[in-house]
MIMARPA-482339 format. One record per residue (C-alpha): residue in three letters; residue number from 1; x, y, z. Coordinates in steps of 0.05 Angstrom, whole numbers. Example, Ala and Ser with C-alpha at 12.3 -4.5 7.8 and 13.67 -1.06 7.14 Angstrom:
REM MIMARPA-482339
<r rest="ala" nr="1" c1="246" c2="-90" c3="156"/>
<r rest="ser" nr="2" c1="273" c2="-21" c3="143"/>
REM end
This chain:
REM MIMARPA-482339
<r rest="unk" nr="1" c1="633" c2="-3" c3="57"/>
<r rest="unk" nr="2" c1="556" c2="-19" c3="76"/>
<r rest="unk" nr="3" c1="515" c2="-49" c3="19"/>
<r rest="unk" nr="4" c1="451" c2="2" c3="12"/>
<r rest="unk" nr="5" c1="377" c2="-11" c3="14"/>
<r rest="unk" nr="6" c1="334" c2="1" c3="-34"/>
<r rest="unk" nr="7" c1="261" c2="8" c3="-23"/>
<r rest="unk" nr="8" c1="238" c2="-29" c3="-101"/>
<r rest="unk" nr="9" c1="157" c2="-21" c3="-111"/>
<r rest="unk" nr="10" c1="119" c2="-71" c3="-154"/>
<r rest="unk" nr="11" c1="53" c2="-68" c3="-190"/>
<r rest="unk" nr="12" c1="-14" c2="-68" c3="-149"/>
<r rest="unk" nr="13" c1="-45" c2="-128" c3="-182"/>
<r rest="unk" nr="14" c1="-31" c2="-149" c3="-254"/>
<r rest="unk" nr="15" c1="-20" c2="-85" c3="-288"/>
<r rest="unk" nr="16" c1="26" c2="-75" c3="-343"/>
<r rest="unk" nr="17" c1="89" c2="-68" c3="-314"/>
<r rest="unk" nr="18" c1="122" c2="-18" c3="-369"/>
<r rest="unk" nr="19" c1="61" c2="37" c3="-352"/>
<r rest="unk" nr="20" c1="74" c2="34" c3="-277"/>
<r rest="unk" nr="21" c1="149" c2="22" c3="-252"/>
<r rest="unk" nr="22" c1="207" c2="58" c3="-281"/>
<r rest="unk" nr="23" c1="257" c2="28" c3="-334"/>
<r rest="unk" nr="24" c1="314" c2="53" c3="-283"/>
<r rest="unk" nr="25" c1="273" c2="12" c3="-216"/>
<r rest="unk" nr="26" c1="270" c2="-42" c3="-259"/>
<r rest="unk" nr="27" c1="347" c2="-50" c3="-278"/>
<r rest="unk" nr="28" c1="371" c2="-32" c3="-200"/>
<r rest="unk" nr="29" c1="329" c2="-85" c3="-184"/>
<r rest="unk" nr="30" c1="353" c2="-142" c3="-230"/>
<r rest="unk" nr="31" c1="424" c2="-123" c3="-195"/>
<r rest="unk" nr="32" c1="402" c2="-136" c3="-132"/>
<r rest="unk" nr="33" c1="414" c2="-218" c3="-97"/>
<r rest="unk" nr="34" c1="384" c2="-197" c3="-25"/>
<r rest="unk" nr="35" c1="311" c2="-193" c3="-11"/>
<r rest="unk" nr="36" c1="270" c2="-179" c3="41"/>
<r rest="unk" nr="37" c1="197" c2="-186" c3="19"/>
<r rest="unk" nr="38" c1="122" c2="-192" c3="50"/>
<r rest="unk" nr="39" c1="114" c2="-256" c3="14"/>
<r rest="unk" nr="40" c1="167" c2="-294" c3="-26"/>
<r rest="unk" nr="41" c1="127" c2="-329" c3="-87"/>
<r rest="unk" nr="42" c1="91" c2="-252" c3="-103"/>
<r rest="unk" nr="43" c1="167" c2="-220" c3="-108"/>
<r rest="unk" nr="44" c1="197" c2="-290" c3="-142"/>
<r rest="unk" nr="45" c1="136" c2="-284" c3="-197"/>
<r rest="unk" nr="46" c1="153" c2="-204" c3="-197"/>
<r rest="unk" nr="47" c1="223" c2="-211" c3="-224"/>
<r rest="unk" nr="48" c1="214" c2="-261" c3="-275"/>
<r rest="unk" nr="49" c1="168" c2="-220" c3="-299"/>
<r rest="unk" nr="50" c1="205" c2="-159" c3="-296"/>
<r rest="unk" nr="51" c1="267" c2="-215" c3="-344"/>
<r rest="unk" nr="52" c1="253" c2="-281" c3="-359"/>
<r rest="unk" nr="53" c1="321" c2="-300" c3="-346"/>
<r rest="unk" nr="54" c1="332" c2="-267" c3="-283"/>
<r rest="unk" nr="55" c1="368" c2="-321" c3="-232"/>
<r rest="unk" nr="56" c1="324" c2="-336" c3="-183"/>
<r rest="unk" nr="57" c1="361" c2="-390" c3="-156"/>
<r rest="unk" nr="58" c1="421" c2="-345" c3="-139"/>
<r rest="unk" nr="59" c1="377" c2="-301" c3="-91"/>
<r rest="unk" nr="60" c1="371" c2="-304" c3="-14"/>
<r rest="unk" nr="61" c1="299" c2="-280" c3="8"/>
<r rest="unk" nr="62" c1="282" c2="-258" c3="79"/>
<r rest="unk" nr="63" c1="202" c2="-258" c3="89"/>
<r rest="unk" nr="64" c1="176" c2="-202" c3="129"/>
<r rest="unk" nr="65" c1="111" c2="-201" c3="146"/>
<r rest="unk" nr="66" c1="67" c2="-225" c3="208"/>
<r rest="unk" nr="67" c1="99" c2="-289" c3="233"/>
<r rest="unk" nr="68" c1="169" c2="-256" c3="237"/>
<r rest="unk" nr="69" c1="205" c2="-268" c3="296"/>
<r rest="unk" nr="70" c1="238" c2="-193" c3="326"/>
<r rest="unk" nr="71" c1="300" c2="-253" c3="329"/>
<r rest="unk" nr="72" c1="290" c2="-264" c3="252"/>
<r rest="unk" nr="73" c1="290" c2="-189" c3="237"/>
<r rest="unk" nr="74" c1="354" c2="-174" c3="279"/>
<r rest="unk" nr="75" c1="390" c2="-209" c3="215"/>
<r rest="unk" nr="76" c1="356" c2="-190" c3="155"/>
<r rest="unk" nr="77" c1="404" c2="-127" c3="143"/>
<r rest="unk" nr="78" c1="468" c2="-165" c3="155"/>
<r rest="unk" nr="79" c1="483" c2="-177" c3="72"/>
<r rest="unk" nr="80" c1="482" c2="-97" c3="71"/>
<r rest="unk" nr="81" c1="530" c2="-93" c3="138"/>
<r rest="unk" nr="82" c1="576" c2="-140" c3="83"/>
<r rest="unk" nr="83" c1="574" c2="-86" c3="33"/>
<r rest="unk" nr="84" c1="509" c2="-116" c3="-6"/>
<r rest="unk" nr="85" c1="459" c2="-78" c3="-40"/>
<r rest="unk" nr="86" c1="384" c2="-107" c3="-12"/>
<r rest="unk" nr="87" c1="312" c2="-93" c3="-37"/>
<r rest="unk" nr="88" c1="248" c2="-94" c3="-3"/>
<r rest="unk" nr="89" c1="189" c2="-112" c3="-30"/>
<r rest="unk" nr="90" c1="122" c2="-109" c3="-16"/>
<r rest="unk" nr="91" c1="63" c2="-156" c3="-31"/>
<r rest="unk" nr="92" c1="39" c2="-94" c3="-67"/>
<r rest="unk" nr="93" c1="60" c2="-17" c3="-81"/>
<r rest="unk" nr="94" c1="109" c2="16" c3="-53"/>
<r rest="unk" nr="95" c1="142" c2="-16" c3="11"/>
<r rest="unk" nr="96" c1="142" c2="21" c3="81"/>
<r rest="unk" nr="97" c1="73" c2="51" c3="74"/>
<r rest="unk" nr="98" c1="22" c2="9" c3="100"/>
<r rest="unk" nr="99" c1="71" c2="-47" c3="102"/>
<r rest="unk" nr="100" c1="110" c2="-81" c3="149"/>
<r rest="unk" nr="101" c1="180" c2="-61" c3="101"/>
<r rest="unk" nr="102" c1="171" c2="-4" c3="157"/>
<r rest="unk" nr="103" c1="210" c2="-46" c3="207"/>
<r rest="unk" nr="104" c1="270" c2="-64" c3="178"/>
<r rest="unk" nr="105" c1="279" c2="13" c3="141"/>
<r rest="unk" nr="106" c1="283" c2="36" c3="216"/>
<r rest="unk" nr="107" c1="337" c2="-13" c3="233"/>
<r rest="unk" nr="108" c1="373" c2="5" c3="166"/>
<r rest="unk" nr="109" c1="377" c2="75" c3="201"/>
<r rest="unk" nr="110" c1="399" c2="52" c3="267"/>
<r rest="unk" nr="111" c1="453" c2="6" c3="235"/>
<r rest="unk" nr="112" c1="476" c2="81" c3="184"/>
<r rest="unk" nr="113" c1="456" c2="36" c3="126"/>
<r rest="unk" nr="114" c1="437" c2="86" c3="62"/>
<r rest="unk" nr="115" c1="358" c2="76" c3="50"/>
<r rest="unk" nr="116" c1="340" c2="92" c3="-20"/>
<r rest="unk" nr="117" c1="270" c2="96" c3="-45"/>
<r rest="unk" nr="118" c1="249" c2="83" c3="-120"/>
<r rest="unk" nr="119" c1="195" c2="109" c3="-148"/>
<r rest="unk" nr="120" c1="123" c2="65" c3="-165"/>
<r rest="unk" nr="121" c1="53" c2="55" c3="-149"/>
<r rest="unk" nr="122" c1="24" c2="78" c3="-93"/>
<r rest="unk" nr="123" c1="-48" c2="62" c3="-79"/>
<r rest="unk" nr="124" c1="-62" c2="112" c3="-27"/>
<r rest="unk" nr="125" c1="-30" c2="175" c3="-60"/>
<r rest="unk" nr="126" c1="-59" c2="155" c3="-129"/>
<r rest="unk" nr="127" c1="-131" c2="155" c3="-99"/>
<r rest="unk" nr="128" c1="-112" c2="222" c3="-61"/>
<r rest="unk" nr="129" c1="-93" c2="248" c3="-128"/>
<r rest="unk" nr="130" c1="-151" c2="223" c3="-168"/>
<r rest="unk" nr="131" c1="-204" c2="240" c3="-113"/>
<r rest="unk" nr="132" c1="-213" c2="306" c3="-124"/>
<r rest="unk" nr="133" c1="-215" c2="319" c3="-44"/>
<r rest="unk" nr="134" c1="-157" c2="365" c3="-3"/>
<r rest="unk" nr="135" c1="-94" c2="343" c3="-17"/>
<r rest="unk" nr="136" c1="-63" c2="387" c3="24"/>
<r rest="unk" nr="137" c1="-86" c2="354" c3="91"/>
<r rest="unk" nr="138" c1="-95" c2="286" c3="92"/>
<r rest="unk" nr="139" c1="-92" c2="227" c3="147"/>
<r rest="unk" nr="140" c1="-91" c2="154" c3="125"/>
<r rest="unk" nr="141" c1="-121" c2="111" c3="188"/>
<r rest="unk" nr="142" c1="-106" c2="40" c3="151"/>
<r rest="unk" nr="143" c1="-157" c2="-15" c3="172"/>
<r rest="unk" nr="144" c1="-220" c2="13" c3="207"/>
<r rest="unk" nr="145" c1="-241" c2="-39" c3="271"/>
<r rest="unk" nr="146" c1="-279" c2="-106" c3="248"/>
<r rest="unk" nr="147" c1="-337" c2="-113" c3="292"/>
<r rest="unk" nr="148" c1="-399" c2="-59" c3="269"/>
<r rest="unk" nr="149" c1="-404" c2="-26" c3="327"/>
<r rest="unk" nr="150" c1="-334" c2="5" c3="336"/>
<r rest="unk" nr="151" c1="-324" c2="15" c3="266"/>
<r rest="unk" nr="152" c1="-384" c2="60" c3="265"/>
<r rest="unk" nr="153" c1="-364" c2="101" c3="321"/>
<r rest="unk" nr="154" c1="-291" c2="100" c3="282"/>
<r rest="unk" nr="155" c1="-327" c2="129" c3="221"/>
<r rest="unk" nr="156" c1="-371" c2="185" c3="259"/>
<r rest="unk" nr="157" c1="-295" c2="208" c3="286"/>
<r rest="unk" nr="158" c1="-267" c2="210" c3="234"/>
<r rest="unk" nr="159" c1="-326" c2="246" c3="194"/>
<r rest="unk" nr="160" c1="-322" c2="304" c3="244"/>
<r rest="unk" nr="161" c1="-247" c2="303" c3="249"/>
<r rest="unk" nr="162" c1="-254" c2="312" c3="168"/>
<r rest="unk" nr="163" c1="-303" c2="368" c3="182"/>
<r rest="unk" nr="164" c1="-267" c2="407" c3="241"/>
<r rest="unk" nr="165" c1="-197" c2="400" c3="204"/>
<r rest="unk" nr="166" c1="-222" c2="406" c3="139"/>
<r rest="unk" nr="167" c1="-174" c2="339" c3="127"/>
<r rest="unk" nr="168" c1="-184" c2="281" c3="79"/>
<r rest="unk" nr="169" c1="-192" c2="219" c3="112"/>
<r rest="unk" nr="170" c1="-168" c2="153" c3="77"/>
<r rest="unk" nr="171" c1="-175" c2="85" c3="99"/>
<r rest="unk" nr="172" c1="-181" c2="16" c3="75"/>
<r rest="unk" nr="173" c1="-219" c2="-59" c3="83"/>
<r rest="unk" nr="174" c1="-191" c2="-132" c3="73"/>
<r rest="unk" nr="175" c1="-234" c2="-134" c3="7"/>
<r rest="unk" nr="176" c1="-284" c2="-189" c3="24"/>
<r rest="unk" nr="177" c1="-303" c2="-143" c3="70"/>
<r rest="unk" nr="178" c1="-322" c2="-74" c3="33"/>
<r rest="unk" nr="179" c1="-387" c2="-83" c3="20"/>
<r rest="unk" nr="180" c1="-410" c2="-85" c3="92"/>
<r rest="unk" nr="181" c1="-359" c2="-27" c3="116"/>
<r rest="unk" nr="182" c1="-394" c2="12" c3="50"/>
<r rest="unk" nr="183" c1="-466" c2="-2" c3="80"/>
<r rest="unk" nr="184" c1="-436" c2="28" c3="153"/>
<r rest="unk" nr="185" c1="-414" c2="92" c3="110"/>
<r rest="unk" nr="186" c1="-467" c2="102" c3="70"/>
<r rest="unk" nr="187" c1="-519" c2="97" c3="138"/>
<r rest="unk" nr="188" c1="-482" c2="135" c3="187"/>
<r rest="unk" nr="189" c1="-445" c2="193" c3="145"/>
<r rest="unk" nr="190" c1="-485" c2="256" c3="129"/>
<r rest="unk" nr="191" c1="-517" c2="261" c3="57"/>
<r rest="unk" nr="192" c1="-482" c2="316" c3="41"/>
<r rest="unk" nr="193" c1="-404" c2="292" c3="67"/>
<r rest="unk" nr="194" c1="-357" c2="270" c3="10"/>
<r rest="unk" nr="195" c1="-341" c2="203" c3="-11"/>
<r rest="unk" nr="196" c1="-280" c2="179" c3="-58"/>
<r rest="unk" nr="197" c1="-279" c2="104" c3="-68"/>
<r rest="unk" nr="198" c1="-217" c2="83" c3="-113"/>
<r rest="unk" nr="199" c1="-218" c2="7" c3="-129"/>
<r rest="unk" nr="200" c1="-173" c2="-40" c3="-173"/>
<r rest="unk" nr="201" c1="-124" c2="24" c3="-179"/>
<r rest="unk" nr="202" c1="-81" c2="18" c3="-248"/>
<r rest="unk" nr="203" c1="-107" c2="-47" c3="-272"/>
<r rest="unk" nr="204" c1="-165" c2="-49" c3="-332"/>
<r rest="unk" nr="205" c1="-222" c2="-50" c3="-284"/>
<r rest="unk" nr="206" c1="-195" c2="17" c3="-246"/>
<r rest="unk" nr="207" c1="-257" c2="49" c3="-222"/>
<r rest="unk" nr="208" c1="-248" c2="116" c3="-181"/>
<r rest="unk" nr="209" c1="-307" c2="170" c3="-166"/>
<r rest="unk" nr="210" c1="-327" c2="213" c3="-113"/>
<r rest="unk" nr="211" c1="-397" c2="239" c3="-98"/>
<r rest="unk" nr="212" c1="-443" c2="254" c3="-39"/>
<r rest="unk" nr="213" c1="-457" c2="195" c3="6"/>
<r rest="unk" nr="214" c1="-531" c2="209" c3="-13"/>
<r rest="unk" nr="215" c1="-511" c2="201" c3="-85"/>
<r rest="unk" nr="216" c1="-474" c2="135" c3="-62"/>
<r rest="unk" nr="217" c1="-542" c2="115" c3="-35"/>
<r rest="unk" nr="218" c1="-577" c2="117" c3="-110"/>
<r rest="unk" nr="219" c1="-516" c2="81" c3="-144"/>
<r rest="unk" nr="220" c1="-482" c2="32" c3="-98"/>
<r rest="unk" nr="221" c1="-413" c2="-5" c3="-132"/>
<r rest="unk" nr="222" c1="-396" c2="-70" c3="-124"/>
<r rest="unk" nr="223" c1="-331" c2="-74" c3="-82"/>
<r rest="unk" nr="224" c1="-331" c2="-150" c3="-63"/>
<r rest="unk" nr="225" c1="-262" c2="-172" c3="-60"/>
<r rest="unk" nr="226" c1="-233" c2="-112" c3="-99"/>
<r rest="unk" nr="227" c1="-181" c2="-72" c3="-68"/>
<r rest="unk" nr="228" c1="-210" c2="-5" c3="-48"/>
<r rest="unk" nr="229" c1="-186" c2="57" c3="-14"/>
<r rest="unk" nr="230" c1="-242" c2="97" c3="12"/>
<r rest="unk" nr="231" c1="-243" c2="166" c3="23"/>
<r rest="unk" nr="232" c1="-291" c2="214" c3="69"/>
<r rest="unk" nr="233" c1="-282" c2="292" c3="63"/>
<r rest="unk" nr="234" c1="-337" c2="325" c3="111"/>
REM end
C-alpha cells in the first residue's frame, strides 16, 4: 500500500503557533519521517518548535525549490511508492499555492498517491477575507514584472480587468521591493479604484486596510521588507 501525502502548512513568520495551525496538523505531522520542503533549516526550526523533542535526526528532507533538478524531483515521492506517509512544506503558509509544493502534488496524482491537505494559514485568502473587496471573483497574478515600465502597463490591465469583471485582483512584491511597486499604484490607478494592502498577516504587527487609492495618497504605509499582499478592486 502507497504511503500518502500530506500537504502540512506552517506559520507565516513568527506567529504563535497554537492560534494558527490545528492541534490535529500538528500531531500528523510529528508522525511523519519524509519531507519535501522549500527550504530545509525553516521546516527543521518548524518542528522543534511544533516538540522540542521531535527527532530531527531520524528524518530524510528533499528541498524543492528553484535549483531542483526535474532528475531530483523524479524521486522525491518514492518513500510514499514504499508505503510512507510524506509532508510538504512550504517556506511559508500553506504549500501548493504560490509555491513550488505544486510540482510534486501533480506527480503524487500521476503516480495514484492519496494527496491530503491540512488546514493553516493562508496569506492570500486571509487578505481576501479581511479586505472587504468581492470575494466571490477573485484572480491572484503572483509577482507583478520588475522593471517600471511593464509593471505599470501590468497594473493598468489589471485595473480594467478588475473594472470590466468586477473581479478582485491580488498580487504580491519580494518585500524590499513594495515601496516602489506602491508608488506605481498609487500614480497610475484611478482615485477612486479600491486598494487592500494586508502586510505581516497573523503576526503582532498585522496591518490590513483598504481605502481609495486617493486616500492611499494622504496616508502612505511603510511596507519595506514586510510581506504584503496587495489588492486593487476597480
Amino acid at each position: 500500500m502507497k504511503g500518502k501525502l500530506y500537504l502540512v502548512p506552517i506559520t507565516l513568520g513568527e506567529s504563535n503557533i497554537q492560534n494558527v495551525i490545528p492541534t490535529g496538523v500538528i500531531e500528523k505531522a510529528l508522525q511523519i519521517r519524509h519531507f519535501i520542503v522549500e527550504d530545509i533549516r525553516t521546516v527543521r526550526r518548524y518542528l522543534r518548535k511544533l516538540d522540542a523533542t521531535f527527532p530531527i535526526d531520524d528524518c530524510q528532507f528533499y528541498e524543492l525549490n528553484k535549483h531542483t533538478t526535474s532528475e531530483q524531483l523524479a524521486t522525491y515521492l518514492k518513500p510514499a511508492e514504499k508505503g510512507n506517509d510524506m509532508a510538504v512544506i512550504s517556506e511559508a503558509g500553506v504549500p501548493g499555492v504560490a509555491d513550488p509544493g505544486a510540482d510534486v502534488v501533480a506527480m503524487a496524482h500521476e503516480k495514484q498517491i492519496t494527496v491530503i491537505p491540512f488546514v493553516g494559514p493562508s496569506s492570500i485568502l486571509m487578505a481576501m477575507m479581511a479586505s472587504g473587496l468581492n470575494g466571490q471573483s477573485f484572480a491572484f497574478n503572483g509577482y507583478l514584472p520588475v522593471q517600471s515600465a511593464e509593471r505599470i502597463k501590468t497594473l493598468k490591465h489589471l485595473e480594467k480587468r478588475s473594472q470590466l469583471e468586477k473581479q478582485s485582483q491580488l498580487f504580491i512584491e519580494t518585500p524590499y521591493r513594495n515601496m516602489p511597486l506602491l508608488s506605481d499604484i498609487l500614480a497610475q490607478c484611478a482615485p477612486a479604484t479600491l486598494l487592500c494592502i494586508a502586510v505581516d498577516i497573523t503576526l503582532e504587527t498585522e496591518f490590513i486596510k483598504t481605502r481609495t487609492i486617493q486616500n492611499w495618497k494622504n496616508n502612505t504605509p511603510d511596507l519595506n521588507k514586510r510581506p504584503t499582499i496587495f489588492i486593487l478592486q476597480g
